[in-house]
N, C-alpha and C positions, 0 to 999 in steps of 0.2 A: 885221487891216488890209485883205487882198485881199477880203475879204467883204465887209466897209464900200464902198469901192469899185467892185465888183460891184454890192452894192444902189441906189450913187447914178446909177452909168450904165444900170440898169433903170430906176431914176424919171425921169432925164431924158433916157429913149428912148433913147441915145445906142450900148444895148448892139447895136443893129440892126447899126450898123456895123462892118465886118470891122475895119480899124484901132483900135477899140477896145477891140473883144472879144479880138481877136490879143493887145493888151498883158497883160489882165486871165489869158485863157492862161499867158502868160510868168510872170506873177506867180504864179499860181498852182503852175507848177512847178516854178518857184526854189525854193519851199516846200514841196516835195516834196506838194503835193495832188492830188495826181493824179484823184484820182476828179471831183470839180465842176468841174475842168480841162476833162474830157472828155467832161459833161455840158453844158460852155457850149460846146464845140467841133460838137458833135452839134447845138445848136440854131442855130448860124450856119446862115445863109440862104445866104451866098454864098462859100464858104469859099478862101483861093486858096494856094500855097506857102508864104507865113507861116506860119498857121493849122496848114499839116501839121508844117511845120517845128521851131514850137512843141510840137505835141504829142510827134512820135519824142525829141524834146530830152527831155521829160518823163519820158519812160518809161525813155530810157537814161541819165540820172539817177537816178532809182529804181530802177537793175539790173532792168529787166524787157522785157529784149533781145524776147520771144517778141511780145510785143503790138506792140512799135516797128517789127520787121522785116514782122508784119501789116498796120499803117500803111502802110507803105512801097508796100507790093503793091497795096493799096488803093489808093494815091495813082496808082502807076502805071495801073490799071486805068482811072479817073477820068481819064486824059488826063493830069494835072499834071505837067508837065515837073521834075526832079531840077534842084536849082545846087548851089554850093560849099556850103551850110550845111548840103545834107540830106544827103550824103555824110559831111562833116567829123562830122554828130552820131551818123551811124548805125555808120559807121567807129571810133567810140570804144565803143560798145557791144560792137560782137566783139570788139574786142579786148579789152574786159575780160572778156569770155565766154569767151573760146578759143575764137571757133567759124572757123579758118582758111575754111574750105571757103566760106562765107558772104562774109568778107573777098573770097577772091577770084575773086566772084560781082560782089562792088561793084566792085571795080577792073576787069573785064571790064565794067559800065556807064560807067562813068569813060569809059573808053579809046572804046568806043561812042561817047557824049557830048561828046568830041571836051576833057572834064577834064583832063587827065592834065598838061597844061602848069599849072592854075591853082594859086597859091603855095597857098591853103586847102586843097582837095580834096587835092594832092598832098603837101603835111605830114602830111595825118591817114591818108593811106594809107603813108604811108613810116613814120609811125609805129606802124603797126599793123605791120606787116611787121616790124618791131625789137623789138616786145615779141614779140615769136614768135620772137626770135633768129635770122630767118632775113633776116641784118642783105645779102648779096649783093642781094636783091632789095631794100630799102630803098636801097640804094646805086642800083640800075636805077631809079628812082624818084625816086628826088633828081638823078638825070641830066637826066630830062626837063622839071623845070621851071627854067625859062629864069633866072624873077627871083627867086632864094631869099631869105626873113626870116629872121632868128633865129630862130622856130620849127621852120622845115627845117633848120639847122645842127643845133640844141640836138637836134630829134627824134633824128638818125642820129648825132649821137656820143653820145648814149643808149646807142644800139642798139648798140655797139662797147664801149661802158663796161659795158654787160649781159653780154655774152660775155666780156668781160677782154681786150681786143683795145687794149690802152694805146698802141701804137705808131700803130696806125690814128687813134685816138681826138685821139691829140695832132698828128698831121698831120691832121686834121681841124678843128683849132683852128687851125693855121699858117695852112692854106686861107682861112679863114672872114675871118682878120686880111687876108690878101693882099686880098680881096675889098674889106674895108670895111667888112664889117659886125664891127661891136662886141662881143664875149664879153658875154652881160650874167650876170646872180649866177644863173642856169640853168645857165648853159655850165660857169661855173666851181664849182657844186656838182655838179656831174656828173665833170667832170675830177679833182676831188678824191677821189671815191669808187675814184679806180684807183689814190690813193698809200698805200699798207696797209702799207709795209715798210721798216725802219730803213735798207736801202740807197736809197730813197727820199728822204730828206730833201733832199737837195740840190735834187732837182727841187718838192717843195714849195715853197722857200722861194721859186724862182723863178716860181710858178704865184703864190703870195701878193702877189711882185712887180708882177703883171702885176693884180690886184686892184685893191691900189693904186693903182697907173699909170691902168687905167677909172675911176676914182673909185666902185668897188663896196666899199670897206673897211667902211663902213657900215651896207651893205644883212647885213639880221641872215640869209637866206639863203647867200648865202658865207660868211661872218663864221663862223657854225655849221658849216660844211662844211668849214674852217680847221683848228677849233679838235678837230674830228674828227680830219683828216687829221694833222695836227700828232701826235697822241696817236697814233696808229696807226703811225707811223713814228720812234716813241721817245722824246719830246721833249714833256714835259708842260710843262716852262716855256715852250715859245713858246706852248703851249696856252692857260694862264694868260695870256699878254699878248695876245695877242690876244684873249682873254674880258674880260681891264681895259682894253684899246684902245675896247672899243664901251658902256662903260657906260650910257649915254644911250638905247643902241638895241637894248638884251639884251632879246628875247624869252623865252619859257616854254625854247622849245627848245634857244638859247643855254645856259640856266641847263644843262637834262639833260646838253646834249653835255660841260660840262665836269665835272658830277660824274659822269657815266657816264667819262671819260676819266681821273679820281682812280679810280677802282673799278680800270678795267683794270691800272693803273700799282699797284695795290695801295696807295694812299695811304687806305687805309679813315677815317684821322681825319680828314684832309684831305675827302674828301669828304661826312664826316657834318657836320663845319661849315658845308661850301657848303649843305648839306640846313636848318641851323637858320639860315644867314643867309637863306635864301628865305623861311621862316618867318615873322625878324624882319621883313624888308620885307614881308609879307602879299603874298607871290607865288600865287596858286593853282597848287597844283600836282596833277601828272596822276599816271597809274597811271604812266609810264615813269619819272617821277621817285623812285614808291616802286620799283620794280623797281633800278632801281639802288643806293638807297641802303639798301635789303633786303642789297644783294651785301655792300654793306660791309657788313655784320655778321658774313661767316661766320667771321671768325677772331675766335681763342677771347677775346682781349681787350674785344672788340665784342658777345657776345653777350648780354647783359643788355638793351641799347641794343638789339637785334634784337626782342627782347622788348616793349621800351618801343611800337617801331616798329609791332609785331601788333598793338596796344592803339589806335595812332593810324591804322591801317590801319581798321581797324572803325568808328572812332568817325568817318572820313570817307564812310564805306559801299562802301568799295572792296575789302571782300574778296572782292564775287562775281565782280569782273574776274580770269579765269582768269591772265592771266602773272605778276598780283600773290599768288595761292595760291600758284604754280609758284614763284615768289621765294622764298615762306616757304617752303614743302618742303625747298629747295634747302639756305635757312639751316639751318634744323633738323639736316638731313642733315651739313651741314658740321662744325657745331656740336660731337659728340661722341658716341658709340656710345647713350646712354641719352636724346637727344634723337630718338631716330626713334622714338620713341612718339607725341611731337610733330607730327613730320611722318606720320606715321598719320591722327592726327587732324584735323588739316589736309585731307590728305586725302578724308577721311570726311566735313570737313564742306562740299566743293563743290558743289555742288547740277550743275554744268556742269564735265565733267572732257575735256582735250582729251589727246593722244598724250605730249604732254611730260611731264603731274600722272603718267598709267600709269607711263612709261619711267621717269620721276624714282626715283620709289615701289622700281621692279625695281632700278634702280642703288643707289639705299642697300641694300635688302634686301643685295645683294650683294659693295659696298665695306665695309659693318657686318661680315661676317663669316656673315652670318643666311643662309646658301645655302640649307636646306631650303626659308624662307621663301621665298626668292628664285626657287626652282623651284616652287611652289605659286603663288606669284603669278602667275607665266609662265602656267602652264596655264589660271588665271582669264583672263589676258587672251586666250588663245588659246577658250577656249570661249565668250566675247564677243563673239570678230571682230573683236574692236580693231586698229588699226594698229599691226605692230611695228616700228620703225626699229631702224636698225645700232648705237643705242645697247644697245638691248633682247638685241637677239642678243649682243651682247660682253659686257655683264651675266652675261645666262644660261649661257653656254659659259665663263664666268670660274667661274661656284657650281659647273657641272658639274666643269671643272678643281678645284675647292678640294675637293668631295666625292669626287672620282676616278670620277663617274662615265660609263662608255665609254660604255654602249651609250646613253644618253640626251643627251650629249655627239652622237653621232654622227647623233643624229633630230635633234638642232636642228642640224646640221649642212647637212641635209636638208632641212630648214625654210627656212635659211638659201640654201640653192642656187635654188627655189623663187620666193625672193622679191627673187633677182635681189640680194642682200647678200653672199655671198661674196668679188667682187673688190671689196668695203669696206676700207680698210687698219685699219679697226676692229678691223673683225667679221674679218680675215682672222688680225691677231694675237693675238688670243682663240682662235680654233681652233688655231691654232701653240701656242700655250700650253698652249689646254686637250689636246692630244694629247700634246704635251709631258711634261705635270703626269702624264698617264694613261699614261706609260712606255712610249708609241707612237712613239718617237723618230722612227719612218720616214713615217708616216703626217702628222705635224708637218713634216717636209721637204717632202711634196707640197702640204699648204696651201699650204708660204711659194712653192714653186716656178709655182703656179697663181696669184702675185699680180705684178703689173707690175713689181714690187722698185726702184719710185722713191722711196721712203717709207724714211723712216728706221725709221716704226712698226713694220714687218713683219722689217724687216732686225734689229732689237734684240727680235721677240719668238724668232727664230731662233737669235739668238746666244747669248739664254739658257738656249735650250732644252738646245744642246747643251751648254753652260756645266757645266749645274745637273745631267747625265748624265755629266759626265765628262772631256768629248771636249773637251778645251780646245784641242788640235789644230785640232780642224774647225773650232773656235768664231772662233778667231784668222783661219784663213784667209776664213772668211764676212768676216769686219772689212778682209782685204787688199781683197778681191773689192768690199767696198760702196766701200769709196774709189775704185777703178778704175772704177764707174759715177759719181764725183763723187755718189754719194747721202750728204751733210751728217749726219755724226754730231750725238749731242746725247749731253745728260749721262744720258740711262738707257742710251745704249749704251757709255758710258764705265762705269759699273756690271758692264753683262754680261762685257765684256773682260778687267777686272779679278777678277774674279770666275772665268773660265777661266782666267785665270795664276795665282792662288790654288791652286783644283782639283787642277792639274798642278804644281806647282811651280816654274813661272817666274817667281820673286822678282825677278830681274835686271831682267827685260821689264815687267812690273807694275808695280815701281818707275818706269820710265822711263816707261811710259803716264799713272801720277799726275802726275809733275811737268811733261811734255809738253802735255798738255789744252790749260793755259789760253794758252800760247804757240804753238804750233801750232793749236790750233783754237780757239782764243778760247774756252773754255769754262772757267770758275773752279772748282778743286774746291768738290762741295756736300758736307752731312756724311756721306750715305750713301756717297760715294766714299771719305773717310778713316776711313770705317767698313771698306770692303773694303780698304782700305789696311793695316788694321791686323790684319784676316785673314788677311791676304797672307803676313807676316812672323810672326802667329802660329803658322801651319800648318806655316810652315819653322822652328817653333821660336826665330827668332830674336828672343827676346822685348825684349831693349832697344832697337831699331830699332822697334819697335810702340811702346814705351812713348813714345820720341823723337817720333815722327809724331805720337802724341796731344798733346806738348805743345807742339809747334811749330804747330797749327790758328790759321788767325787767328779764330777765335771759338770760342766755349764749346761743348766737348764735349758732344753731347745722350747720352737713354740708347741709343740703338742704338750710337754710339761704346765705351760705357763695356762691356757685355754683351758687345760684342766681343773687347775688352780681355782683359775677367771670362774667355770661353772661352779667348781663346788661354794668359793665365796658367795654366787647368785644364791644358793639353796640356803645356805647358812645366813645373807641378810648382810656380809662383811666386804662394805663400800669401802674401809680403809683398806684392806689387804688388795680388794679387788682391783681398786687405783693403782696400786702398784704394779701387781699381776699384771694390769692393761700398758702402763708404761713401758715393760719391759715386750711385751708383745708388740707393741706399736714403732719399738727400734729395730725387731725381728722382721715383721710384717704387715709395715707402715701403710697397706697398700687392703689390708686384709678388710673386708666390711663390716664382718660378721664381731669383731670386737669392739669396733666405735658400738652400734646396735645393741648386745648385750649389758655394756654399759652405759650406755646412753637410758636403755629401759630400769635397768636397777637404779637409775638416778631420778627416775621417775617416778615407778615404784615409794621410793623413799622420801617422796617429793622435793626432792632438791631440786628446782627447776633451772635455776643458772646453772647448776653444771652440766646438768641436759642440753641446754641453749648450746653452754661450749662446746661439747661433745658433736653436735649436729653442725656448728660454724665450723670446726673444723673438719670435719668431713668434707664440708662444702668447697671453705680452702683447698684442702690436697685433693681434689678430684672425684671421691671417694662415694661408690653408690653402691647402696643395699643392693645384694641381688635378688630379684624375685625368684621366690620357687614355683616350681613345676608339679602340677598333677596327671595322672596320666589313668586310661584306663583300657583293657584289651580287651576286646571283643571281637569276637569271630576271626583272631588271629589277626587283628588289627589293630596298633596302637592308637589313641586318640589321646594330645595334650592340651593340659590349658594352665593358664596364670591368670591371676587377680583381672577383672575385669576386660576378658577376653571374649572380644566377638567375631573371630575370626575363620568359628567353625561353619561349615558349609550347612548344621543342623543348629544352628545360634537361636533362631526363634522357637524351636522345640523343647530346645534344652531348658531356655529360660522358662517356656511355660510349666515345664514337667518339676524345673528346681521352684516355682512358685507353690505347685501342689505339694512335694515333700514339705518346704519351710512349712505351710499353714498344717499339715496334720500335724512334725513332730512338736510344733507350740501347744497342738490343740492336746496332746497326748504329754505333755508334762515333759518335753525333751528326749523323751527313752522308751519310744513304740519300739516293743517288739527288739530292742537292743541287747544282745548277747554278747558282752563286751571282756576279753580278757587284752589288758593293758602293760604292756612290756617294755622296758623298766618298770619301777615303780612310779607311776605319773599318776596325779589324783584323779580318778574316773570324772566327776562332772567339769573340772577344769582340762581334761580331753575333751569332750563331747564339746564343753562353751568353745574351744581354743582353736579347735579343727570345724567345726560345723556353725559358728554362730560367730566369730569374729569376721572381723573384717578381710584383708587381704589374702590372711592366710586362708581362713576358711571359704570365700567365696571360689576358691579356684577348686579345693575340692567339695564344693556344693555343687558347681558345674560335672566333674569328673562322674559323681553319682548322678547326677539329675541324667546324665547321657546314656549313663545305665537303665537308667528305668525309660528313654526313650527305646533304647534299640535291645533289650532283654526281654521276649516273650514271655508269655506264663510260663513259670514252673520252671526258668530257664536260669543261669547263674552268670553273674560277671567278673573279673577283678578287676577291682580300682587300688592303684598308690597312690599317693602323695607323698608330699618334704615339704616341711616350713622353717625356712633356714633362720626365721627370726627368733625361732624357740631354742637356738642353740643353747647346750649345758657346759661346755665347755670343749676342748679339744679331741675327749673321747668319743664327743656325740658330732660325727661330722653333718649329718642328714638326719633328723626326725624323719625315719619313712612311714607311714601307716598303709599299711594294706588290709583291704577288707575282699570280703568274696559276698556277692551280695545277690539275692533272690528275692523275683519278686514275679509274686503270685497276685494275679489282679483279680481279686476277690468283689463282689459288689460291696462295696461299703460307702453307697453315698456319693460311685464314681471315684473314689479312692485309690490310689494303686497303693497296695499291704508293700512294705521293704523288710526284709529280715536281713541283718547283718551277723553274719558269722564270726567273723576277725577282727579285730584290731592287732597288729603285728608294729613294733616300734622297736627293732634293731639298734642298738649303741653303739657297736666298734665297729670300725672299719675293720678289715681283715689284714695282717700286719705282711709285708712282702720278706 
């Protein structure tokens, strides 16, 4: 159409003239044509401030700040005096550039120019000065002009609503009202982005009021900003009426803000209906609307429908839009340990991958359980140069936590310092952790002591550290100490707590801490709480008080409740309860090994051999095989594993001989040469030493893991060895018996001896809750 046009004011001469040609400019860059734009701008004869005006418009339109600011210079050179429109256009250019220094190159012309009063020029400079957060000088700026519009209001409570400055933000609405001038659905979707939080509510409902009262109920830009705010501060039904209030005038965006507001509130059906009524009315819908209702799918009822979703994702051609893959990854990932092949693939097939498709990819790797993967990936994306965010580093130092290992732990540590992520409250309780997990109890304190400790995150990955060490002591007093900073417990620090009064035996206090939560801190127990609930009271033996807690839940025991149960019966000797516990387990997770095994052993234990017998024919029936555990030990930055009767290491004949000389000295020395043994949980020391070192399966894989140590550990030089004996599970709190030791050994002559000194024993109980 601007060509047509163009053509007829060449036919009939008319393009000679500046006014005409200035329009055809304008049209032309509405359209983003920049190039014949500036070819018809080049052939004006007489060109005058429009004509420039139009063209820097153009350019900073097109993001192409370099040529507009050449413009400029040009123009100035040329004589042509600057006014309000060539500031206001070129002034939007830096600031979507970020180039300050430029910015306030213009406003020093401004000032010159004698600008600085005019409402245009000094809107677009106050608003540039806001998106740069450097909201004091937007305020100096909004002093100086005399007659402020709604555009100068709306700019500088931007700039306050940017930085989170709510207090400011809202006495700058009071101002704006004193004045006379009107809130219009700018103001008031701006004001709404600072109400994010259920203490909040009140003051929405009041902002809504005032909506109203403008006759802005309407306009589908507040109306959306509403229906946001609303959902953000806990309250999906004013969401919904306010979404049925505007039927008439529901935009695309309208529709997303309220199915994006069903996703966050977890309404997943809820929001996949809003997803098929868009549908039915033949709404087009964008990539934000499948980004959302992707989210709905992650939970496991949903996921077929997520399926359906990737099928309708394609057949709109929107899978090459990167947050709409990132969505599917995400599903995939949520979905269940054998769907991240899925989200692999996915993966694999983006042709355009940004920071989040990487990070995504590292975080499943790593919430799956898949660590080696997860530290292979890391180093891919490290020899890339990709960007890693604090998602990435907490990732990573979680696999290194879960593998145990230090010294690679301690380079992304480094990595982490580097790149300015360490005081992340992420990344800082991942290193808490992962130092934790790696039996550096001290090293873990300095983490958390090196982080602001206003975060509940960092305060709950300390508390478990020490929790899961023992120190239930210390652990409790960190919980006095976070309340005294008013730093807001949540339910995974009700976990760790519980979890130290277990440890140590304070049933009394553990007790009190359950039932206390949801009344003092408004917090409702979840299952994993009545899960350590029921540890609590198993550990102290008092097994009818566990049994009572399971049946008093107000909903349905899952299986970490029941596993729980299942251990503390093994401690307490109680085959009746425990039969039952295992029955209800075994309709959960028919499939699971580790509770045929438990009670298969307790049935031995008590020598009930027929029910042993059943226990084991059944297994045999459904398919059902123990898994063997893994030992592992790192040396010189090298992992090395093995399981029960493993000769598959490439030092197999070394090992055996070197595990030969350890077995005969520590016989010859009464079991416990040279053994400095602290034992976490409460586990009996010699039925540690017989369980780990002189039984059968379990122990022969780590008698290998040490004997490899004493191959490839010099004098005077140190190793760490882990292991897990999944046959010694306690119940559903105790996912892995891990033991880690740190172990030196100084080859002293004694008869051709090599001396072992053992440092550690490290035995971790809870997994860390998500």
């Amino acid at each position: 159409m601007v060509s047509i046009s163009h053509g007829q004011a060449i036919k009939s001469g008319t393009i000679r003239h500046t006014y005409t040609a200035n329009n055809i400019i304008s049209l032309y860059t509405k359209c983003k044509e920049v190039t014949p734009a500036h070819k018809l701008f080049d052939e004006i004869p007489q060109r005058d401030t429009v004509s420039w005006n139009s063209m820097i418009t153009g350019y900073v339109n097109f993001e192409n700040l370099e040529t507009a600011w050449e413009l400029l210079k040009t123009m100035k050179r040329y004589g042509l005096a600057f006014d309000q429109y060539t500031f206001g256009s070129i002034l939007k250019g830096v600031a979507f550039a970020g180039l300050l220094n430029l910015g306030q190159q213009v406003h020093s012309i401004i000032v010159k120019m004698g600008y600085e009063k005019n409402v245009f020029s000094g809107s677009a400079l106050l608003d540039m000065y806001a998106k740069y957060n450097r909201v004091e000088d937007a305020y100096a700026v909004f002093q100086c002009i005399p007659e402020r519009n709604s555009v100068s209001w709306n700019a500088l409570i931007a700039g306050y609503a940017r930085v989170g400055d709510r207090g400011t933000a809202f006495w700058l609405l009071d101002c704006m009202e004193r004045e006379g001038e009107g809130p219009d659905d700018a103001t008031f979707a701006t004001i709404l982005t600072l109400l994010n939080d259920p203490e909040l509510y009140k003051l929405t409902m009041k902002v809504h009021a005032k909506i109203i009262k403008y006759g802005r109920a309407s306009d589908t830009t507040a109306c959306n900003a509403t229906i946001t705010a609303y959902s953000e501060c806990g309250s999906i039904e004013d969401s919904r009426r306010v979404f049925d209030g505007v039927d008439g005038t529901r935009d695309l965006v309208t529709w997303n803000s309220m199915l994006a507001a069903y996703v966050v509130h977890s309404h997943s059906a809820l929001g996949i209906d809003l997803f098929i009524e868009m549908q039915g009315l033949g709404i087009e819908q964008d990539m934000y609307t499948y980004t959302s209702v992707i989210s709905a799918c992650f939970e496991q009822e949903h996921q077929n429908q997520g399926k359906s979703l990737h099928g309708l994702v394609v057949k709109r051609g929107l899978e090459k839009a990167i947050p709409v893959s990132n969505s599917l990854i995400a599903m995939y990932l949520k979905s269940n340990n054998k769907a991240m092949d899925d989200a692999i693939k996915q993966f694999n097939s983006m042709e355009f991958k940004d920071s989040v498709s990487w990070n995504s990819i590292l975080t499943g790797f790593s919430q799956n359980g898949l660590s080696e993967e997860a530290l292979k990936f890391f180093g891919q994306m490290q020899s890339l140069q990709l960007e890693v965010n604090h998602y990435a580093f907490s990732a990573v130092l979680r696999s290194c936590a879960d593998l145990a290992t230090l010294q690679l732990g301690q380079q992304v540590h480094v990595l982490a310092l580097k790149s300015g992520f360490e005081s992340n409250d992420f990344v800082a309780s991942s290193l808490i952790f992962m130092y934790s997990k790696c039996g550096v109890i001290e090293d873990a304190r300095k983490a958390f002591e090196a982080t602001l400790k206003d975060s509940s995150i960092t305060w709950n990955s300390i508390i478990f550290g020490y929790a899961q060490h023992g120190q239930g002591k210390v652990a409790l007093d960190l919980f006095s100490q976070m309340k005294e900073r008013e730093v807001k417990p949540d339910h995974i620090t009700f976990v760790a707590i519980l979890t130290a009064c277990s440890h140590i035996g304070l049933v009394e206090q553990g007790s009190c801490f359950l039932k206390s939560m949801e009344a003092d801190f408004g917090i409702p127990p979840r299952m994993e709480h009545y899960a350590c609930g029921v540890d609590l009271f198993g550990r102290a033996r008092r097994i009818d008080e566990a049994k009572a807690l399971v049946e008093s839940m107000p909903f349905e025991p899952d299986a970490m409740v029941w596993k729980t149960l299942l251990g503390a019966c093994r401690i307490c000797g109680d085959i009746e309860l425990a039969s039952e516990a295992a029955k209800h387990l075994l309709k959960l997770e028919p499939e699971e090994h580790c509770t045929y095994v438990l009670l298969s052993n307790m049935y031995g234990h008590l020598g009930r051999w027929d029910e042993r017998a059943s226990v084991k024919r059944v297994m045999k029936e459904k398919g059902v095989r123990k898994v063997p555990g893994w030992s592992w030990i790192e040396l010189k930055n090298e992992v090395h594993a093995f399981n029960a009767e493993d000769h598959s290491h490439p030092q197999c004949e070394e090992i055996y001989q070197r595990l030969g000389e350890l077995m005969r000295e520590i016989r010859r020395l009464g079991y416990v040469a040279h053994m400095k043994i602290t034992v976490l949980p409460r586990i009996s020391l010699i039925t540690q030493i017989h369980e780990t070192f002189l039984s059968t399966s379990c122990g022969l894989k780590f008698k290998q893991g040490v004997a490899m140590g004493g191959v490839e550990v010099g004098s005077s030089s140190a190793a760490r060895f882990e292991g897990e004996c999944v046959d010694e599970k306690q119940g559903g709190q105790l996912e892995d018996h891990r033991v880690l030791l740190e172990l030196t050994v100084a080859e002293e002559e004694k008869g051709g001896v090599v001396d072992y000194d053992w440092r550690k024993v490290w035995v971790p109980s809870l997994s860390y809750p998500e």
